[in-house]
VONU-709171 format. One record per residue: residue in three letters; x, y negated, z negated of N, C-alpha, C in turn. Coordinates in steps of 0.1 Angstrom, whole numbers, plus 5000, padded with zeros to 4 digits. Each point is the difference from the previous one (the first is absolute). Layout:
<nodes>
ALAXYZXYZXYZ
...
</nodes>
This chain:
<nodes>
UNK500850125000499249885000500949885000
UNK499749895010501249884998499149944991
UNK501549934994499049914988499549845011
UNK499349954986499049915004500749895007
UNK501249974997500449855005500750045014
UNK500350105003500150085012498549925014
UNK499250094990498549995009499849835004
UNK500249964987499949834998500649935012
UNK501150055001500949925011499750035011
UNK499350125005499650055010498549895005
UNK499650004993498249935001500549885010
UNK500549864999500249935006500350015015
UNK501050125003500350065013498450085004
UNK499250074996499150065003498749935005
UNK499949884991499149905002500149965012
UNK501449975005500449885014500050125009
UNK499850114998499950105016498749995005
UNK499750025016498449965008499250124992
UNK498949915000499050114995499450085010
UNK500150165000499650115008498949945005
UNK499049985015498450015003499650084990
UNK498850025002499250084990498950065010
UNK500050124996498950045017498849945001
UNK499349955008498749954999499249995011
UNK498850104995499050025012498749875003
UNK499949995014499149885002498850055002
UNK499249924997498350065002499349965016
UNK499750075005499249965009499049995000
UNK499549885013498050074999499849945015
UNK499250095005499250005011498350044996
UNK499349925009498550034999499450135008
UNK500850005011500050125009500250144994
UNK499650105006500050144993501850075002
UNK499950134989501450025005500050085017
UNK501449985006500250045013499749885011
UNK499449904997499749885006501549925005
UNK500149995010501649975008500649864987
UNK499249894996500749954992500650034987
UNK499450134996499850054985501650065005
UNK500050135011500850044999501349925009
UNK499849905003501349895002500849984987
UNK499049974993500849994986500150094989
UNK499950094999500350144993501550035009
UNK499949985013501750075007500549844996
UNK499949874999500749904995501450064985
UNK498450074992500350064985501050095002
UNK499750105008501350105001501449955008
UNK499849875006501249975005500749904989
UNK499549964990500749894989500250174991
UNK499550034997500450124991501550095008
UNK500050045007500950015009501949974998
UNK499249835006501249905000500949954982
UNK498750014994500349954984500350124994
UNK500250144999500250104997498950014990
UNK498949975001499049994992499649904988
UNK500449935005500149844992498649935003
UNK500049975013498250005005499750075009
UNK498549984990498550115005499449955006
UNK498850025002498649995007499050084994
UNK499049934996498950145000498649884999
UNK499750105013499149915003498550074996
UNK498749885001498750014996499450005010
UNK499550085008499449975011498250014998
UNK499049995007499050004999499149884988
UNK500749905001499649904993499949984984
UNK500450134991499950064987500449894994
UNK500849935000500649864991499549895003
UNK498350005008499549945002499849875017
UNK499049974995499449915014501749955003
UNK499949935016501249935006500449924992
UNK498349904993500549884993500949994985
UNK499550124993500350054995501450014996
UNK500350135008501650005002500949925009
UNK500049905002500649875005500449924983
UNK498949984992499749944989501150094991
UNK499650144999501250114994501749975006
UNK500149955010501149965009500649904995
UNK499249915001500749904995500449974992
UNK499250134990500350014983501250074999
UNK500250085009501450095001499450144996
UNK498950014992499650145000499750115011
UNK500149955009500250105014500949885006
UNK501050085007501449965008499949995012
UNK499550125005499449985018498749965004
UNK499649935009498750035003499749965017
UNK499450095004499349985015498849945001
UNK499749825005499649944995499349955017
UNK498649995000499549895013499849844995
UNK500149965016500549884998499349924991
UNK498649985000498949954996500449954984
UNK500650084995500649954983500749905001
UNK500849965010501349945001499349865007
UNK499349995008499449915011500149874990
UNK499249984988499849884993501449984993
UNK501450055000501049954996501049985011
UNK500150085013501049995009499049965015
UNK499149905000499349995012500350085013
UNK501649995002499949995014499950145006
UNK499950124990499750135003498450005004
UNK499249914997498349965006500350015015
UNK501249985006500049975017499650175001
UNK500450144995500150095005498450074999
UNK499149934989498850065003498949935012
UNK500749975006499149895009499950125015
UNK499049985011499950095010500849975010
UNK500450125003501149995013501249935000
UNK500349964986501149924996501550095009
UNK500050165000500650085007499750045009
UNK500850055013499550035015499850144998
UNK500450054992499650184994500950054990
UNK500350074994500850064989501249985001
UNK500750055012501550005006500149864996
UNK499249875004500549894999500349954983
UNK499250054995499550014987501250034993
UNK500850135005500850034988501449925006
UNK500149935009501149915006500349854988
UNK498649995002500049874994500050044981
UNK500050104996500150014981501850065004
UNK500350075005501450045005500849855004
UNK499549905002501249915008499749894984
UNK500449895011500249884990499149964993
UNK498749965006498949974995499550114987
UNK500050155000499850064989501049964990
UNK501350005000500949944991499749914993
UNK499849905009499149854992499450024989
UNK498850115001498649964994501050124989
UNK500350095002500350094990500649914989
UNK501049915002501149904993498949904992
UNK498849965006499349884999499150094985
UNK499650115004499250114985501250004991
UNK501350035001501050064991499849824994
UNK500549925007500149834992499549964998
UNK498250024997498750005001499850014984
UNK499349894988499750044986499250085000
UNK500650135006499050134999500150124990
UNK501849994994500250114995500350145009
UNK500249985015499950115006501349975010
UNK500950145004500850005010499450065012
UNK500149935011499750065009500750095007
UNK499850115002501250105004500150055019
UNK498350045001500250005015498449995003
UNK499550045014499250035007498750135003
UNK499450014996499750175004498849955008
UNK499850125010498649965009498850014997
UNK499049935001499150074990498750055016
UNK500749995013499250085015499149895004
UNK499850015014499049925008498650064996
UNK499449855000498250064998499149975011
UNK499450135001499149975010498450014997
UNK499349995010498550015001499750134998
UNK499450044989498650174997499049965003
UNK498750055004499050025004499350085002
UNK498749984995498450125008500250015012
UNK499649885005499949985018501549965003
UNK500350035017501249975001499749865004
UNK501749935000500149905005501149965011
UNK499549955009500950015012500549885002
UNK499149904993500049845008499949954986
UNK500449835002499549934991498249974997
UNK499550015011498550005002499450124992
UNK500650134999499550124992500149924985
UNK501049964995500050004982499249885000
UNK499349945006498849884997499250094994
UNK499749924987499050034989500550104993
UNK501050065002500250084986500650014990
UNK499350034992500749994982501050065003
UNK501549994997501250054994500449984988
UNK500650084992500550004989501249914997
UNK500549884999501449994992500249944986
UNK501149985000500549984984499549875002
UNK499949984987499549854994501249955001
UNK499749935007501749885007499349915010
UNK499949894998499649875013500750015012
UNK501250055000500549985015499750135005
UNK499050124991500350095010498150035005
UNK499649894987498450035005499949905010
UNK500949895002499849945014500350065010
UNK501250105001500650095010498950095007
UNK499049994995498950125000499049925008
UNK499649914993498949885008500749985011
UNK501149965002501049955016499550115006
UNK500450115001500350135011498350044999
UNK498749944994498549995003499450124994
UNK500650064988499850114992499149874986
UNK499650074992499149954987501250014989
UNK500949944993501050084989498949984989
UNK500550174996499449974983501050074992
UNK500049914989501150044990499450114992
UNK501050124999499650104992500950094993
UNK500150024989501250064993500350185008
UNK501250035002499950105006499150154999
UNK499950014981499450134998498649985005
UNK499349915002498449975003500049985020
UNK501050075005499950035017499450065004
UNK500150164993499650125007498249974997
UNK499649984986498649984999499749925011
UNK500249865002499749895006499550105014
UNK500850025006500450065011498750105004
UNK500250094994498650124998498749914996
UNK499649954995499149924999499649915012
UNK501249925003499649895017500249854991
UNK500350004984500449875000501149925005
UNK501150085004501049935012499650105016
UNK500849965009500150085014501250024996
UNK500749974995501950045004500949984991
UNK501049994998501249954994501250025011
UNK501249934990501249975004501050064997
UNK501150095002501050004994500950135007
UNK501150014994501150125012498950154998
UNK501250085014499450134999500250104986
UNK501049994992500350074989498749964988
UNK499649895002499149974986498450045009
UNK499950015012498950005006499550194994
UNK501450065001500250125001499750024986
UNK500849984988500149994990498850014992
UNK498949855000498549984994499350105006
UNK500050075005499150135012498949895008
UNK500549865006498749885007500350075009
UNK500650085009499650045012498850084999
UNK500050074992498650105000498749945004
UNK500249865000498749915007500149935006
UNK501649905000500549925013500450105007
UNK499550055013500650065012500749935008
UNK500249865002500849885008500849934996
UNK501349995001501249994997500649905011
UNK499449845002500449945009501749914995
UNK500850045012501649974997499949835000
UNK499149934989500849885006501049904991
UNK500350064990501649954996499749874998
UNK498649954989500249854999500849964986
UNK500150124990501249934992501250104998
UNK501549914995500950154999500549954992
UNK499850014985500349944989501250064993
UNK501149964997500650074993500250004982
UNK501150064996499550034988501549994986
UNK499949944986501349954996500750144994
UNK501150024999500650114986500849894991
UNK499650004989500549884992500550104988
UNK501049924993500750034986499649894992
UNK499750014987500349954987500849854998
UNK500149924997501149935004500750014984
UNK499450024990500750064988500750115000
UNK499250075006500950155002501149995013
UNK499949955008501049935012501549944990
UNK500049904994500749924987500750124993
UNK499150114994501250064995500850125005
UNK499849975019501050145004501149925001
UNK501550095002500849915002500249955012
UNK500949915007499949985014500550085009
UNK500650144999500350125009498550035000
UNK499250044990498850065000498849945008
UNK500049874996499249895004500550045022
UNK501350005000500149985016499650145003
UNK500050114994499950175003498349985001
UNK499349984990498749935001499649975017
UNK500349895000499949865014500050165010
UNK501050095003500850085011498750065003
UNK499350074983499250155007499249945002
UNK499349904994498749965005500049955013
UNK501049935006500149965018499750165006
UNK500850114994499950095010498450074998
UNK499649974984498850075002498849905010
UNK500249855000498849935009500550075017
UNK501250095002500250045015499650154999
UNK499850094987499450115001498850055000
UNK499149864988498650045000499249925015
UNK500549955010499749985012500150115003
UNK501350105005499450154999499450114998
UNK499549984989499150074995498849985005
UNK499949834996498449985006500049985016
UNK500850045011499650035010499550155004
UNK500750114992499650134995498849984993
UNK499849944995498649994992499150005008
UNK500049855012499049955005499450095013
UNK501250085004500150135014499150104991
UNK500250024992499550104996498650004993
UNK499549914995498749884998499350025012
UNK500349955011499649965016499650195001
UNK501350074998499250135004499050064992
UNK499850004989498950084991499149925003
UNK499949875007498649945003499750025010
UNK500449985012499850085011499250155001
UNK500650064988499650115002499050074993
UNK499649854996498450014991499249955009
UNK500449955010498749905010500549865002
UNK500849974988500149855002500149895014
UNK499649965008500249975016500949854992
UNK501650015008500649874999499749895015
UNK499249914999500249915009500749895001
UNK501250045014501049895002499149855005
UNK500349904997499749865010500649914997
UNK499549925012500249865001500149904988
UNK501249994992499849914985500349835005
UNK500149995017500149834999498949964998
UNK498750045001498549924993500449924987
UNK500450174993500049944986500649944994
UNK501550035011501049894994500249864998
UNK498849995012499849865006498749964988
UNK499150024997499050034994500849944985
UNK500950084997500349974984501149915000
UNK500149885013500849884996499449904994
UNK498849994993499849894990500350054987
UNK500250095002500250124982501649934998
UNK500850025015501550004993500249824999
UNK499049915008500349885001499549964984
UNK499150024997499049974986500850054987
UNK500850124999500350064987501450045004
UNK500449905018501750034999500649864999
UNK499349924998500149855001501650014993
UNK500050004986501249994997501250064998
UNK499950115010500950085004500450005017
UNK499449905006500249985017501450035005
UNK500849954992501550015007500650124995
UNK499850084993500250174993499250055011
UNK499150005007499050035009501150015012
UNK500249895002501249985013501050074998
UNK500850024989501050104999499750175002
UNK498849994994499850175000499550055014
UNK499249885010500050065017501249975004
UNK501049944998501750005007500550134998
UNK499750064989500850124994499450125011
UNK501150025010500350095011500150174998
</nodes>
């Protein structure tokens, strides 16, 4: 046993050495079910910091909404009580405006163009504008959240067919204008009250990608699946900004790395998703009709003049982006 004045003299040298990490697992949450391309973008995020840190960070994520509503865990986020979260824009809109330009119609010429412009400069922007934003939140990358199209009883070929009918969207102003422009009825409806609505005849239709069409079982009574791509909204993965603070700055950049590669994986996935979506509907009946979307495009320029007013020259950047 050394004696004490030994140990004594040691302490001061022991004190001044770095203090080891300490392992620490991050909480995730997604609202989406498990196996959903964003859920599992960030679960392989988790096994690639585990990986790199020799198990220093984790992941373990909450998928299916369990930690509660979006709004919810955004509020847990900010609190630091959850570390990750896959977040739509709509929470963010009243602190970082200029992310309002991407729920607007036809704001993108189709998806491809879509994921150019969150991939180039302009995405950078807005990501930097959330992170320096009194939000409490880092913004880390992009994930897609798919083009929405027209479901339907009757099909629709033309702008002249969706005159007069009720469709379903979210309670959002620019998107129940979106709806009135292209000569449809919008009615705001929370998602679980579709399928009833639908069977009943209190809407004709709703909106939204092939995986959630697939997903709610609404084909079972929308047989018409008209392709016309009037919004392609994407979607945040955000960190903590407390829990961001106490990684170190190797960690913090290892951080920044997976999550770029996961906003370029779960695009993969959800194109696997969407092919394979498109086939189980098909192969229930579903009829997809291709058309003509300059009606509507043309149609929903008072939507982007009216509710893009203060975003006009973001507007001009994002049709330059080639």
């Amino acid at each position: 046993m050394k004696p004490l004045r030994t140990l004594l003299a040691a302490l001061p040298l022991a004190l001044a050495l770095p203090s080891v990490a300490l392992a620490q697992t991050l909480k995730a949450s997604d609202t989406h079910s498990a196996g959903y391309p964003t859920v599992v973008a960030v679960e392989q995020m988790g096994k690639k910091l585990e990986a790199a840190t020799g198990g220093k960070l984790k992941i373990q994520m909450f998928s299916g909404g369990v930690l509660g509503t979006e709004t919810e865990v955004v509020e847990q986020t900010q609190l630091g009580a959850v570390q990750i979260a896959r977040i739509s824009l709509g929470v963010v809109g009243p602190i970082v405006p200029d992310v309002n330009v991407f729920n607007l119609p036809y704001v993108f010429r189709d998806e491809a163009h879509m994921r150019r412009v969150v991939d180039g400069e302009i995405g950078q922007e807005i990501l930097d504008k959330v992170t320096n934003a009194n939000f409490n939140l880092v913004a880390l990358g992009w994930m897609d959240g798919g083009t929405r199209h027209l479901y339907t009883k009757k099909p629709v070929r033309t702008a002249a067919d969706l005159k007069g009918m009720k469709i379903r969207m979210q309670n959002n102003p620019v998107l129940l204008d979106t709806m009135e422009a292209m000569g449809g009825n919008g009615v705001a409806m929370n998602t679980g009250e579709i399928f009833s609505a639908l069977q009943t005849g209190v809407i004709d239709g709703a909106e939204n990608n092939s995986p959630t069409l697939l997903a709610h079982n609404h084909y079972q009574i929308t047989k018409f699946f008209t392709q016309s791509g009037h919004l392609i909204i994407p979607e945040l993965l955000v960190m903590s900004k407390r829990s961001w603070e106490k990684l170190t700055p190797e960690h913090q950049a290892l951080v920044k790395k997976v999550a770029r590669e996961a906003q370029l994986e779960q695009r993969e996935l959800w194109n696997k998703r969407v092919a394979e979506s498109n086939d189980k509907l098909k192969a229930a009946g579903v009829e997809f009709i291709e058309i003509d979307k300059t009606p509507f495009q043309q149609g929903t320029a008072p939507v982007r003049e009216k509710h893009g007013a203060p975003y006009a020259e973001l507007m001009k950047r994002i049709a330059a982006v080639q």
